[in-house]
N, C-alpha and C positions, 0 to 999 in steps of 0.2 A: 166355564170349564172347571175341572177339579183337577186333583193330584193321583186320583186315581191311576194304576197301569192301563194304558190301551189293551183291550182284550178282544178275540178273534171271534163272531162264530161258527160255526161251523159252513162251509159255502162261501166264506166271505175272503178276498184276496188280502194275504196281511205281512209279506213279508217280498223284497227284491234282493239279486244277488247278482252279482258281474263273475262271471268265468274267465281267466284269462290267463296267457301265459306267465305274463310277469307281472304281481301285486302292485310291486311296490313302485314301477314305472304309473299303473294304473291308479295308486292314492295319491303320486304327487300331483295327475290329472285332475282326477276327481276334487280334489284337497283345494287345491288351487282355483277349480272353476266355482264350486258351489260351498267354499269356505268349512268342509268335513276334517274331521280329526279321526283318527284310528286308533282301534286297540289290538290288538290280537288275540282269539281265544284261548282260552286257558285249556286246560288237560281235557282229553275226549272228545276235542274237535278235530274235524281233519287238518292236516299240515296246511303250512301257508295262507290260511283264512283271516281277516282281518273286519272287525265292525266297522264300519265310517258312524259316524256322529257328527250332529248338528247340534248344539250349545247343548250340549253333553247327553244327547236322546238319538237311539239307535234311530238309524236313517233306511241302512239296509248292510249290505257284506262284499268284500271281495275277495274272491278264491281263485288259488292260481292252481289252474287243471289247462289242458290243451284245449280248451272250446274259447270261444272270444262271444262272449253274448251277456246281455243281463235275460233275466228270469222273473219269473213270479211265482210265486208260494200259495195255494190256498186251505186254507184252514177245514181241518177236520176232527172228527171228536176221534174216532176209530180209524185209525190208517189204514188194518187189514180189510175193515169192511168197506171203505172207501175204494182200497184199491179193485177188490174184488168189485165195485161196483164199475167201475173205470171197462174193466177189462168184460162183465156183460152189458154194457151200453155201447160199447166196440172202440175203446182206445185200447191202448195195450201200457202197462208196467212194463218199462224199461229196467228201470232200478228197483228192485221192491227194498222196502224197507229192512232196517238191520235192528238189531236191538236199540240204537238210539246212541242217545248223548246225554249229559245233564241238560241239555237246551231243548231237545223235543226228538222227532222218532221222523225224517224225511222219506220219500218215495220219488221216484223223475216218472213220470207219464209222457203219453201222444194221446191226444184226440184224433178221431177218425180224420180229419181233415187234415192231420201231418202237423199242429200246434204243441211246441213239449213246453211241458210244466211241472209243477214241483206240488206234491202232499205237503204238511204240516203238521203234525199230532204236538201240539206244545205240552213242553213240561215248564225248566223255567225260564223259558225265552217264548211270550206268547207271538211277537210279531214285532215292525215298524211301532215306534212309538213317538215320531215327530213325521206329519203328512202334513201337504197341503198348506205350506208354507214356503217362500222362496227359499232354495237349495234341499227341500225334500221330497219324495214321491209324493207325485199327484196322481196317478190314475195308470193300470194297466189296462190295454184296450187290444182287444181280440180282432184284428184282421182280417177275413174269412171266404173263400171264394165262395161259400155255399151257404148263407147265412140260415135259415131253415135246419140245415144236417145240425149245424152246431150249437144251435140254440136246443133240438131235441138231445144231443148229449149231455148237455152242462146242464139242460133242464130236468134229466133222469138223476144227472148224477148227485148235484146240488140242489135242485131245487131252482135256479136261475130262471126269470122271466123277465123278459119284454114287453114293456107296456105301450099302444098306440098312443094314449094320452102324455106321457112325459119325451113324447119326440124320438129322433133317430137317435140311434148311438147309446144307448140306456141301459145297463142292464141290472137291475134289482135284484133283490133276496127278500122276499116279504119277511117282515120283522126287524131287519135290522136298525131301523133309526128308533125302535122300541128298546133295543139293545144299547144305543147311543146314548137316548135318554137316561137310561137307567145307570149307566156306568159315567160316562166323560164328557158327556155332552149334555146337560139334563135340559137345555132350552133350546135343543135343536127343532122339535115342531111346534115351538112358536117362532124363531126365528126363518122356519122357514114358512110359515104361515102361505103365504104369497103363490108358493109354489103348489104346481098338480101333486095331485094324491100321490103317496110312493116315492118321492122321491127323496125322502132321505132315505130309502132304501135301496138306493143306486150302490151301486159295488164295482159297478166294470163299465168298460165300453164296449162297446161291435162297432164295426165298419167293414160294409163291405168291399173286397178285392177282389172283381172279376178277372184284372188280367194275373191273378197269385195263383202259382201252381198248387202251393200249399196255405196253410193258414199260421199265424203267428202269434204270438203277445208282444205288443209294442210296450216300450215303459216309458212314462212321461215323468218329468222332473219341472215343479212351481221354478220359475225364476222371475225378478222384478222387472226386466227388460230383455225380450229376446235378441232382441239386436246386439248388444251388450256383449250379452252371455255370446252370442254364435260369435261374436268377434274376440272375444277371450278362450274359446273352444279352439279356433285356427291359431293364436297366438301361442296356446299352450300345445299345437301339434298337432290338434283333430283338425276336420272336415266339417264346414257347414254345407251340407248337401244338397237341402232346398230352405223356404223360406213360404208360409201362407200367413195369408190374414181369414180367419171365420168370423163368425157371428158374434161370438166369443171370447174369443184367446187370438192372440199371434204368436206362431209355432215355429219352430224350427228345427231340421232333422241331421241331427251332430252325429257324427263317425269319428269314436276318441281312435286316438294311437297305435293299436291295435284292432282298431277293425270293426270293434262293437259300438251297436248303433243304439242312439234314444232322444228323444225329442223333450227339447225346453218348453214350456209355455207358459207366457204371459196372462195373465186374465186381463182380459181389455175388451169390453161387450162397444158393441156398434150402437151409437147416437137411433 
């Protein structure tokens, strides 16, 4: 690894944000289950926004608005042609973009399947710059009753494909682990030697959800013990909802204090 800044491309999911009534009820949650520190933006961001950090590397945001949910952010070079692409592939701009911030230029979307999400045009804030570590975002993964409809949207709009070879649940950006290499990762396709073609160029999940009226992004959070963690999650007020074991990870789907949902997981692959 280097010291390089993590940098987004274009297509590529690079930023999480928790919407919620009250911040500051919602960082002593966060603060306390996954060991984050806060700062609050400085001039030219919206009111009541705060960064969480993790040994002092942006994790992701919490903003106090009337919605209770976390988000996902995906990365674009051009907002307005992004959006405009959103809106002929058949989602719709909710929010269209404003002139911006010093941190970068946002947009709020729906994909045809009812899923909202967030544009990104970075200026100087490109994204997350601690993943994939216990108490940071690991993976946002796409829900979808209609897996087909949604894979042709994200696939016009970004570029997104599915490979049969790298298994269920995948969804890539061809180039990006060329992108990994070159910036922060420089030994990621030998370390990942092992694995099928593509898959450092994994970006996202899918799963499908036939009995969902609509489709979602779920946001998943690295922790060292799920067990642990969903028993610290009820102690500090939330809800551990369910509990699975895969192939993979064991998971857990926590409901903090207010209402907003996201799942711990463990990395722990099956003997």
């Amino acid at each position: 690894m280097t010291d390089q800044k993590r940098t987004y491309p274009n297509g590529v999911p690079c930023w999480v944000q928790l919407e919620v009534p009250d911040a500051a009820e919602a960082s002593g949650f966060y603060g306390s289950l996954f060991g984050w520190t806060f700062e609050a933006a400085g001039p030219g961001a919206p009111g009541s926004f705060l960064f969480a950090r993790l040994d002092g590397a942006d994790v992701g945001a919490i903003s106090r608005t009337g919605g209770r949910g976390w988000s996902s952010f995906i990365a674009c070079d051009d907002i307005e042609a992004t959006s405009a692409a959103v809106s002929h592939a058949g989602g719709t701009v909710d929010v269209p973009s404003d002139p911006g911030t010093p941190f970068g230029r946002g947009a709020t979307c729906t994909d045809p399947q009812g899923a909202s999400f967030h544009l990104w045009q970075a200026a100087a804030h490109p994204g997350s710059q601690i993943v994939n570590v216990p108490g940071a975002w690991n993976f946002s993964d796409l829900r979808t009753p209609d897996v087909s409809a949604s894979l042709a949207f994200y696939g016009e709009v970004f570029g997104w494909r599915v490979d049969p070879d790298l298994g269920a649940g995948m969804i890539r950006l061809p180039g990006y682990g060329d992108h990994l290499a070159a910036t922060i990762d420089p030994d990621i396709h030998e370390r990942q030697a092992f694995a099928p073609p593509g898959f450092a160029d994994v970006i996202a999940g899918l799963t499908p959800d036939d009995g969902a009226e609509r489709a979602s992004w779920v946001i998943r959070f690295t922790v060292e013990d799920r067990d642990a963690s969903a028993s610290a999650a009820e102690r500090l007020g939330g809800t551990a909802v369910s509990r699975v074991d895969t192939e993979w990870t064991r998971e857990a789907v926590i409901l903090d204090p207010q209402g907003a949902s996201f799942i711990v997981s463990q990395f722990a692959p099956q003997d």
